[in-house]
C-alpha positions, 0 to 999 in steps of 0.5 A: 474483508474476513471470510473465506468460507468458499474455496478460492474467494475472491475480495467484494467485486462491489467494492474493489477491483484488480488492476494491473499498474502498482507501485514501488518505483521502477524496475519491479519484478512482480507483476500485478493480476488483471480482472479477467486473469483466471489464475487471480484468485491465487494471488487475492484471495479471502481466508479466515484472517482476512484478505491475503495478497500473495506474490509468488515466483514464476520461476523466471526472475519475476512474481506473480501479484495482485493489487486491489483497488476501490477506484469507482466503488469508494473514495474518502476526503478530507474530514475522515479517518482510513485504518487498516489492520495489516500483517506484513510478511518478512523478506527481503526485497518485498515492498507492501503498501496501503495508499490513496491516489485522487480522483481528480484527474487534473489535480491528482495526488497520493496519499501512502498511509504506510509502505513499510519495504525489506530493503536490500540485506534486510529480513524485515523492514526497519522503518515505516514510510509515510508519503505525499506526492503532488503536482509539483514532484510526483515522485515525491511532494513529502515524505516521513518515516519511522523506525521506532514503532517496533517490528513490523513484520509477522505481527498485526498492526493498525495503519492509519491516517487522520485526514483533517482540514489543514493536516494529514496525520499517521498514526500505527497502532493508534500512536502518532508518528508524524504530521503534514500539512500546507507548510510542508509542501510547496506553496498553494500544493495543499488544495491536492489534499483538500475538499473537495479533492477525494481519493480512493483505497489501494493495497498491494504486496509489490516485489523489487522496485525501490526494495532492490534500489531500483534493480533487478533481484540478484546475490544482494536482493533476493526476495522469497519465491512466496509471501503473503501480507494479510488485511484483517478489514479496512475502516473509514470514520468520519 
């Protein structure tokens, strides 16, 4: 991801891609850069501490983003270990991510290694959200979060999942958070989330959506007209 070296660098086109769908629930008032939009690179773009992906107000109740994607070029199974070293902005309303959705289109899932959102009145997320959706719910197979591994905004931190055979596990900063495996879904659901099933990387830096309830901004959620979140590099192990 480091780089930068060329005014308005845009990520490795061999590896991710732009597209224009993203997450965060409904009702979200940032809207994500396609491929061809020649103003993308101001919304993903490479600097000295990595890839900055910067949503921006356009002046008219919405915001500008980007969301990149590995989809075609990288997908990981199980038997790895996906981290990342991000920096999330602070603001209210702002919901960054790191996730995976599957490659097979007919058992598709998702895998959020983090979404960590600045809900309404908040400044700063106060917990981390670690999620699995499925066949069964796609709004949501299984979900664990946490409060306790410090401020998450304005400083860097490692996200990562360990994905084995029988378990997903989450871990910041290399400390283990929570776990899920076949137990934790509805029954025969895990074979989503088992070889030979691969998933391919997404980040984005979403606005609204689940970070307003589900609203549009207003007196009780009004995110900052700019905010960058920064990934340092992604690392996959097998």
């Amino acid at each position: 991801m480091s780089g930068g070296s060329a005014p308005n660098q845009l990520p490795n086109p061999s590896i991710w891609s732009f597209d224009t769908w993203g997450g965060c629930g409904t009702n979200t008032l940032s809207t994500n850069r396609s491929g061809t939009d020649p103003n993308r690179s101001q919304n993903a773009y490479l600097t000295a501490n990595g890839l900055a992906l910067t949503a921006t107000s356009n002046g008219a109740g919405g915001w500008d983003a980007a969301q990149i994607d590995s989809i075609g070029n990288a997908s990981f199974g199980s038997g790895t270990s996906i981290e990342a070293r991000m920096l999330i902005p602070a603001g209210q309303g702002l919901c960054p991510a790191f996730w995976m959705i599957g490659d097979n289109t007919s058992n598709e899932g998702e895998i959020d290694v983090v979404e960590a959102p600045s809900f309404e009145g908040e400044q700063s997320p106060i917990a981390a959200y670690f999620d699995l959706h499925g066949p069964s719910n796609p709004s949501q197979e299984w979900e664990g979060n946490e409060s306790n591994a410090g401020a998450l905004a304005g400083a860097w931190h490692d996200f990562e999942v360990t994905w084995e055979p029988n378990a997903i596990i989450w871990s910041i900063d290399g400390q283990v958070y929570t776990a899920a495996g076949a137990s934790s879904l509805v029954a025969g659901n895990w074979s989503t989330f088992s070889a030979p099933n691969t998933f391919h990387l997404l980040l984005d830096l979403a606005v609204g959506g689940w970070a307003c309830n589900g609203a549009a901004a207003g007196p009780s959620c009004g995110p900052p007209s700019s905010a960058t979140m920064y990934v340092q590099w992604v690392k996959v192990f097998n």
